[in-house]
N, CA, C and O atoms as a GROMACS GRO file, in nm:
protein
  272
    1UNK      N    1   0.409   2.667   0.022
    1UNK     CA    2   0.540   2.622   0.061
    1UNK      C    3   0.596   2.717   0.166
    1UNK      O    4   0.562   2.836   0.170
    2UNK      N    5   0.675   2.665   0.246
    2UNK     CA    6   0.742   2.695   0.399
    2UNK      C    7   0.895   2.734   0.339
    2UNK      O    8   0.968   2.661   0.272
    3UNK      N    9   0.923   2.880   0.384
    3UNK     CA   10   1.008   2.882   0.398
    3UNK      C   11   1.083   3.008   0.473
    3UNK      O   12   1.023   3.106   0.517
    4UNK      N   13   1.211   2.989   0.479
    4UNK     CA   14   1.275   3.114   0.554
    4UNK      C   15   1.404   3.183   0.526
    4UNK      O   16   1.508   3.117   0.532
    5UNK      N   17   1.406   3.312   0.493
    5UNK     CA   18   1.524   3.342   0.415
    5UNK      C   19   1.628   3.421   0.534
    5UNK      O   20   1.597   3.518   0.602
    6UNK      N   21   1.736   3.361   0.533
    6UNK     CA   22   1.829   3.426   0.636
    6UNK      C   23   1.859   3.615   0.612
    6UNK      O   24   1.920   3.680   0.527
    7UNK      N   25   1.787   3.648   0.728
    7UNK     CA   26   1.832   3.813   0.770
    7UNK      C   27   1.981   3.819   0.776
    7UNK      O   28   2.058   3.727   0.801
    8UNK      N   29   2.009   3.949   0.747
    8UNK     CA   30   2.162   4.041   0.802
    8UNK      C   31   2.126   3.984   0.915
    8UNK      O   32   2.017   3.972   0.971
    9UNK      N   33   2.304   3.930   0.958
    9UNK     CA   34   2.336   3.933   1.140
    9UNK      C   35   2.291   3.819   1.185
    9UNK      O   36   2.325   3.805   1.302
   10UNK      N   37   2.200   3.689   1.127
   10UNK     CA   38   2.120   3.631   1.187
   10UNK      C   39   2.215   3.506   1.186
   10UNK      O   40   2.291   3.492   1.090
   11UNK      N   41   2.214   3.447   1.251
   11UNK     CA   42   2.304   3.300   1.273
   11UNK      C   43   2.225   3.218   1.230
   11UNK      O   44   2.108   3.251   1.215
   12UNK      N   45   2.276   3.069   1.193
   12UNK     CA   46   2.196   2.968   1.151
   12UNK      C   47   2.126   2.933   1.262
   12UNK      O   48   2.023   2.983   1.216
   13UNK      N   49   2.086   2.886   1.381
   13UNK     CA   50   2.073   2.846   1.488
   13UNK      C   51   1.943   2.920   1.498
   13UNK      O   52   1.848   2.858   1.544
   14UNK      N   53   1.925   3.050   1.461
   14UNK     CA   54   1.816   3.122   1.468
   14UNK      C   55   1.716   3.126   1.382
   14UNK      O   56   1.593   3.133   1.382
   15UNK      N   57   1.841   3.119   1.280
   15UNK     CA   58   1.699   3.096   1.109
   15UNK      C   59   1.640   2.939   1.137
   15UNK      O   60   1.526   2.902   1.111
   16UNK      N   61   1.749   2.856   1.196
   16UNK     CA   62   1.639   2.680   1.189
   16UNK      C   63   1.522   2.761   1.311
   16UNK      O   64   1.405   2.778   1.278
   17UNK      N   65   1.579   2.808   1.465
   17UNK     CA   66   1.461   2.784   1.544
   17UNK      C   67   1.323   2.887   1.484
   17UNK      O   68   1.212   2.866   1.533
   18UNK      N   69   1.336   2.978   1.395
   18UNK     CA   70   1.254   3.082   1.310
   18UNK      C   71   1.139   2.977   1.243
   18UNK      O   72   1.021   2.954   1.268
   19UNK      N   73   1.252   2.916   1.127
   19UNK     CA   74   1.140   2.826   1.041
   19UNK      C   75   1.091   2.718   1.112
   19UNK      O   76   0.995   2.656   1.066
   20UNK      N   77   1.155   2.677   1.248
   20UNK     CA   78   1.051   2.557   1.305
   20UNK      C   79   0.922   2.609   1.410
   20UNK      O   80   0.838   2.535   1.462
   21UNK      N   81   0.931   2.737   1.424
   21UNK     CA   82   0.835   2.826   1.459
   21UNK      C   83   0.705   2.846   1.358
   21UNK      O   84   0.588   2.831   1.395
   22UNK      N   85   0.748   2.887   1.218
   22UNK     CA   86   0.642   2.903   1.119
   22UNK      C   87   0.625   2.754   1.045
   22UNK      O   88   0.567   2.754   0.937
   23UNK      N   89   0.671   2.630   1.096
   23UNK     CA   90   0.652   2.520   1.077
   23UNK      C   91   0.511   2.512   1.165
   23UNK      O   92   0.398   2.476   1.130
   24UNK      N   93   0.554   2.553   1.273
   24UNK     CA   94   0.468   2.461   1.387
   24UNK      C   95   0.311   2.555   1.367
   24UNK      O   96   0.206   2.495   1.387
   25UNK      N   97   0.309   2.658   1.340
   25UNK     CA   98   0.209   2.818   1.361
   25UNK      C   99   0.179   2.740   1.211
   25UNK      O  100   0.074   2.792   1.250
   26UNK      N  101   0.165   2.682   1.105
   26UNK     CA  102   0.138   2.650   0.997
   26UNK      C  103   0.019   2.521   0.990
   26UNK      O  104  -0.084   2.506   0.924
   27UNK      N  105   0.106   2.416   1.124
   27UNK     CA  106  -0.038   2.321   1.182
   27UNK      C  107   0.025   2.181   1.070
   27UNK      O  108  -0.023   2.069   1.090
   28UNK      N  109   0.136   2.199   0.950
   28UNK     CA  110   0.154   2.098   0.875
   28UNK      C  111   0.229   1.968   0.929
   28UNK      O  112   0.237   1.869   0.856
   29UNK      N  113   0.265   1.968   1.013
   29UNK     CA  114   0.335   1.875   1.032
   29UNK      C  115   0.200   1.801   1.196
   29UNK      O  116   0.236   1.697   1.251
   30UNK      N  117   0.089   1.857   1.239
   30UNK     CA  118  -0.020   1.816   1.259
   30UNK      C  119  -0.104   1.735   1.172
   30UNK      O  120  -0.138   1.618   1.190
   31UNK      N  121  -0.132   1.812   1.075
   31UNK     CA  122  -0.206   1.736   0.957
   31UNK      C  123  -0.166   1.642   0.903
   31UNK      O  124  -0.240   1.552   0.862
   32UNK      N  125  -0.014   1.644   0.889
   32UNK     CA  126   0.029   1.505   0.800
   32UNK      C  127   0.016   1.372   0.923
   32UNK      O  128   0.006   1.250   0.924
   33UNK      N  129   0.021   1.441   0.982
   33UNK     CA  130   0.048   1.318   1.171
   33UNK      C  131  -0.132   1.263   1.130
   33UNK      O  132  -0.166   1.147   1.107
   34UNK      N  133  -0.205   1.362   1.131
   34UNK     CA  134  -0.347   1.358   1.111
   34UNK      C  135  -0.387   1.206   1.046
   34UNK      O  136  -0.433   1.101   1.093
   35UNK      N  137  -0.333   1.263   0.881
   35UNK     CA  138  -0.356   1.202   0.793
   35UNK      C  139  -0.282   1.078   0.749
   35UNK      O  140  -0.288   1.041   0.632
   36UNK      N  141  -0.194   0.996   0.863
   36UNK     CA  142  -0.125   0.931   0.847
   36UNK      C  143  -0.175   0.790   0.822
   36UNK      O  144  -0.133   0.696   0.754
   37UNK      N  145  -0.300   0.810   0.915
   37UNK     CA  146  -0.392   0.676   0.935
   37UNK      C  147  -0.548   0.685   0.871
   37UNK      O  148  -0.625   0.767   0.920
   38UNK      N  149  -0.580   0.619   0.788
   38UNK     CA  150  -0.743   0.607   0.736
   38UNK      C  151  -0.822   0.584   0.846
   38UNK      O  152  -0.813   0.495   0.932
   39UNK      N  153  -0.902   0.673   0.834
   39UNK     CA  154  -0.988   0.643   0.935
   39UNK      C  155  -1.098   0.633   0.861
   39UNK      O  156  -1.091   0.693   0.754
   40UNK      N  157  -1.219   0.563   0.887
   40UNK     CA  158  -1.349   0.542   0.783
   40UNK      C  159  -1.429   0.632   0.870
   40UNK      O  160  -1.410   0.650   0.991
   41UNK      N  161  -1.559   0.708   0.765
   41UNK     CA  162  -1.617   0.754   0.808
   41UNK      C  163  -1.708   0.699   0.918
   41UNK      O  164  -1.716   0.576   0.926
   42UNK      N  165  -1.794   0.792   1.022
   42UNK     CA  166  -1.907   0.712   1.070
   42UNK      C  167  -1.992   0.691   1.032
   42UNK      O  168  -2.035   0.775   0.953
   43UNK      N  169  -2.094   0.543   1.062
   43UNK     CA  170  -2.200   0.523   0.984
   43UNK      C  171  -2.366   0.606   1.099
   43UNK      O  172  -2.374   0.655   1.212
   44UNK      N  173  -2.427   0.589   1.029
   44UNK     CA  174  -2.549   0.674   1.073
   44UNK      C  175  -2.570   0.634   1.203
   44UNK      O  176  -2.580   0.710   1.300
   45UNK      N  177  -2.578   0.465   1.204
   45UNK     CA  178  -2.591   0.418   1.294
   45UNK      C  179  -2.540   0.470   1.427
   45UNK      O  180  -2.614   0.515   1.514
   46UNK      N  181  -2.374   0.458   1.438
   46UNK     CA  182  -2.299   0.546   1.492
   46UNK      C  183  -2.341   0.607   1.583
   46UNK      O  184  -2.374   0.584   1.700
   47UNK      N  185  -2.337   0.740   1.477
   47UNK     CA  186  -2.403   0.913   1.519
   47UNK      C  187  -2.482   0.840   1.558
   47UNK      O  188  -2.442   0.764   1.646
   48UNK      N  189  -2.605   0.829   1.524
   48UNK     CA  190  -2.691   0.788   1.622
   48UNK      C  191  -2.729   0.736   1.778
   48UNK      O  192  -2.832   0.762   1.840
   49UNK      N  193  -2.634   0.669   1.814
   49UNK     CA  194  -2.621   0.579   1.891
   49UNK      C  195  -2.521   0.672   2.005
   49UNK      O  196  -2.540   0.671   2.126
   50UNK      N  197  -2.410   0.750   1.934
   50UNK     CA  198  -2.357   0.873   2.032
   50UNK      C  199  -2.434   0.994   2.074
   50UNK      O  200  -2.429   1.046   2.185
   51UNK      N  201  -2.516   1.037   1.958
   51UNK     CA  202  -2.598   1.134   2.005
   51UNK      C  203  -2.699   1.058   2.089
   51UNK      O  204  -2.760   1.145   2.151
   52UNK      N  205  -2.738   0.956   2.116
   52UNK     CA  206  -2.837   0.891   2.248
   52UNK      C  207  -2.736   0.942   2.366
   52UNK      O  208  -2.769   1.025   2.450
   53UNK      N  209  -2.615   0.881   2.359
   53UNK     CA  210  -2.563   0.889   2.472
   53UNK      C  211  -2.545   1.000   2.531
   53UNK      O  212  -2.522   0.995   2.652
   54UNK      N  213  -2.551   1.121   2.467
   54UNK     CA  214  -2.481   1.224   2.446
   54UNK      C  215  -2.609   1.296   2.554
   54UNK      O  216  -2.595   1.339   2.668
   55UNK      N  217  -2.706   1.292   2.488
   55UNK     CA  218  -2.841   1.328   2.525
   55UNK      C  219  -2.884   1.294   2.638
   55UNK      O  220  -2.970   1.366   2.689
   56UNK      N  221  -2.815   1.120   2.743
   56UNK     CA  222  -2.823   1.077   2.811
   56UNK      C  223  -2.749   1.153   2.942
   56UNK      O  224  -2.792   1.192   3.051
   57UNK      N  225  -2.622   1.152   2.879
   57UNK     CA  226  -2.578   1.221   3.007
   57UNK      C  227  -2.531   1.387   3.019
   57UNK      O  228  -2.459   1.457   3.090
   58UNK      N  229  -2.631   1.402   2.891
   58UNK     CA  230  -2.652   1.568   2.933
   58UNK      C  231  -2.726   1.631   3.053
   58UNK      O  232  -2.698   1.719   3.136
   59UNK      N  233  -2.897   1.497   3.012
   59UNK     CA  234  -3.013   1.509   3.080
   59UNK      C  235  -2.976   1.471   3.220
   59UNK      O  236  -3.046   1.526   3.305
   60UNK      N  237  -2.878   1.389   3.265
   60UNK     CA  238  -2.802   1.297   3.363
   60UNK      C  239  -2.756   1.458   3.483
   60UNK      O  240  -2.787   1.485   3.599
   61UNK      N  241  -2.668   1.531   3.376
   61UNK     CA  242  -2.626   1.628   3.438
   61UNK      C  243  -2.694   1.722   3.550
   61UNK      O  244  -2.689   1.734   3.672
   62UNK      N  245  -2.782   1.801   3.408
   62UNK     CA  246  -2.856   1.846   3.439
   62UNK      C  247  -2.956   1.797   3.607
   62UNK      O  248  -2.978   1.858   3.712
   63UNK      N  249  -2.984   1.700   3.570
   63UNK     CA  250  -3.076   1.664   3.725
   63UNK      C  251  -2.982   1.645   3.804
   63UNK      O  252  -3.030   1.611   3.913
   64UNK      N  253  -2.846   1.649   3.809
   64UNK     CA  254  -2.773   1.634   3.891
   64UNK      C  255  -2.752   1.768   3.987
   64UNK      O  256  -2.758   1.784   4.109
   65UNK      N  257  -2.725   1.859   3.870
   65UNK     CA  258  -2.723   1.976   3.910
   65UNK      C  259  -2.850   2.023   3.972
   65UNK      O  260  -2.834   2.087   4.076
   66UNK      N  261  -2.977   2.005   3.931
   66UNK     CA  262  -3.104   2.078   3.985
   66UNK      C  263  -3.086   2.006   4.115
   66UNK      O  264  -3.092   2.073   4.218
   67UNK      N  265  -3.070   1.910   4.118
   67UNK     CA  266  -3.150   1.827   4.250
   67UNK      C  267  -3.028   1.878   4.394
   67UNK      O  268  -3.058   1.892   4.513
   68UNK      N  269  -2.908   1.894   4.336
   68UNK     CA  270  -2.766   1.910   4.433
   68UNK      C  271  -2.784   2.082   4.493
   68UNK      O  272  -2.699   2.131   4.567
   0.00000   0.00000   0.00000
């Protein structure tokens, strides 16, 4: 749990922009954004089929670069 306890001297204005600092450095309000939507895993197939591509225009590169 998140939280922030007001210092001597400190104005409210400072303790909110404080805790929306160790809000943000915490990544939770990322994750819930994250996790908002189901996403299904990939199937093998998938992976498969990206790692071709993947492989494709690595090799793509590569001769791009040798030949240039």
């Amino acid at each position: 749990m998140i939280y922030a306890v007001k210092k001597q001297n400190e104005s409210n204005e400072k303790l909110i922009n404080r805790f929306k600092k160790i809000v943000q450095r915490s990544r939770i309000i990322m994750d819930s954004k994250r996790g908002r939507y189901h996403a299904n895993k990939p199937t093998k197939q998938f992976v498969r089929a990206a790692a071709v591509k993947r492989e494709f225009y690595r090799t793509k590169r590569r001769r791009k670069q040798f030949y240039s």
